[in-house]
N, C-alpha and C positions, 0 to 999 in steps of 0.2 A: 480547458473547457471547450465543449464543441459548439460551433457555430449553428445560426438558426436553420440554414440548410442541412447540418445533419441532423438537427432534431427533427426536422423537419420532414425527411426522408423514416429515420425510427417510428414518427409518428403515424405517417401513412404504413407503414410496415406491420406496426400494430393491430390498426382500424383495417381490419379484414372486410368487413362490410360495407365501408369508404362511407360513412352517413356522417363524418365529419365530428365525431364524436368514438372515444374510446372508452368502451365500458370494462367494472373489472373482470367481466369472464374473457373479454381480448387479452386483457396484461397477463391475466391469470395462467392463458394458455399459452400465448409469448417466454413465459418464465417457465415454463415446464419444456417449450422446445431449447431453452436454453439448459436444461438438464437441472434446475433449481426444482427440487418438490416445494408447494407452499399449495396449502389449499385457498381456492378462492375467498372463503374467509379472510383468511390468514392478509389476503392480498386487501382487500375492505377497509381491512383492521389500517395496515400501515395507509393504505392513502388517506382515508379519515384523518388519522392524527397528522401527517404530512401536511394535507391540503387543509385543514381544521372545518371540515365540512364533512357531513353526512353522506353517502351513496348508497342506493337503493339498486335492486335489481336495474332498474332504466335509467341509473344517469349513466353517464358517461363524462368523459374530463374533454373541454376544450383543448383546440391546441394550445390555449393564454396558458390553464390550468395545468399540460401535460410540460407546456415550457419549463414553469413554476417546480416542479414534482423534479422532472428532472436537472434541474439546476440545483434544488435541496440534495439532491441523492450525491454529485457529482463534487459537490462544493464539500459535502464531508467526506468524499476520499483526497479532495486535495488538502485539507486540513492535515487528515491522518498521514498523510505521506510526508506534510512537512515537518511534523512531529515526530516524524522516525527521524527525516533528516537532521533535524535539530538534535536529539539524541545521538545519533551516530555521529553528529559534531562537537557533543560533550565528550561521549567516549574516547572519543581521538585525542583531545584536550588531554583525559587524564593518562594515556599513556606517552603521551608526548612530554617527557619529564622537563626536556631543558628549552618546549617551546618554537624549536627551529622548524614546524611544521613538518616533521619526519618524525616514521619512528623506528628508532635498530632492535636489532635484534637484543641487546643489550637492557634499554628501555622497556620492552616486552617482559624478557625474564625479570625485571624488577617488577613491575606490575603484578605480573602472572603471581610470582614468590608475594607481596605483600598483598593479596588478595586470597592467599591461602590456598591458588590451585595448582601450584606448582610449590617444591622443597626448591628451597634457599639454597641447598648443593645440587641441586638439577643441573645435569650435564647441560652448558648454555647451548652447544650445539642443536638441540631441538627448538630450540626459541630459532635460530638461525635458520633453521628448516623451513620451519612456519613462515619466516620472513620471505625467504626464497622463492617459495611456492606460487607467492604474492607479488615479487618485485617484478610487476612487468618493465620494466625499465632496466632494471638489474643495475640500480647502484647500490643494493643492498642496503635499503631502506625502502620504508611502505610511506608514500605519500596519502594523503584523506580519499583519493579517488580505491587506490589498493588497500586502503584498510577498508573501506567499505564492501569492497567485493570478497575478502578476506572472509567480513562478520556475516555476510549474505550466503556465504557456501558454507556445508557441512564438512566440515572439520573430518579429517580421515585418519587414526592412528600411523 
């Protein structure tokens, strides 16, 4: 989460005409140099419901209110981030068959095989592959930090 100096600085970065107040045709145009289309409506709409207040063409959000805003926005991507992590910490879990916080090539192909995307006589050598590609360490095994950059990259024939 950033501290009140860089909200601080965003805020002034916004408020193009410094009157100490940020209105939505500033965010509106802020979001579009940012290459986000969203019509100023559009922008109305979300800080309404965010800030549970009405804005009219002349209001403008305080810094209290622009704090508040951004701290909602900011607070549900660290949620979401830790719900992947979380996730990607189940994932690991289930191909980690005997638990030792590793996972072989071996464990994979079982996984891979009783998840139905890989045949039960698949040559194990591509499970091996897979692992390789990944062992930054190279003891031939994918620890939770390599499985996650594993699940994060597209996969290449």
């Amino acid at each position: 989460m950033a501290d009140l100096n860089e909200i601080q600085k965003a805020y002034e970065l916004i408020d193009e005409n410094a009157d100490g107040r940020v209105s939505v045709g500033e965010i509106s145009r802020f979001i579009k140099k940012l290459g986000i289309q969203m019509s100023e409506e559009d922008v109305r709409c979300i800080l309404n419901t965010t800030l549970s207040k009405e804005l009219d063409d002349n209001d403008g959000l305080k810094f209290e209110e622009f704090v508040h805003l951004y701290q909602s926005i900011f607070s549900i991507e660290d949620e979401e981030i830790e719900n992947e992590s979380k996730d990607l910490e189940e994932a690991f879990r289930v191909f980690d068959l005997n638990n030792d916080g590793y996972i072989s090539s071996t464990e994979l192909q079982q996984v891979l095989s009783t998840l139905g995307l890989i045949s039960e006589n698949e040559h194990p050598q591509r499970c091996q592959e897979m692992v390789c590609r990944f062992d930054s360490d190279c003891n031939g095994l994918l620890d939770f930090s390599e499985f996650k950059d594993m699940m994060s990259s597209k996969l290449s024939p």
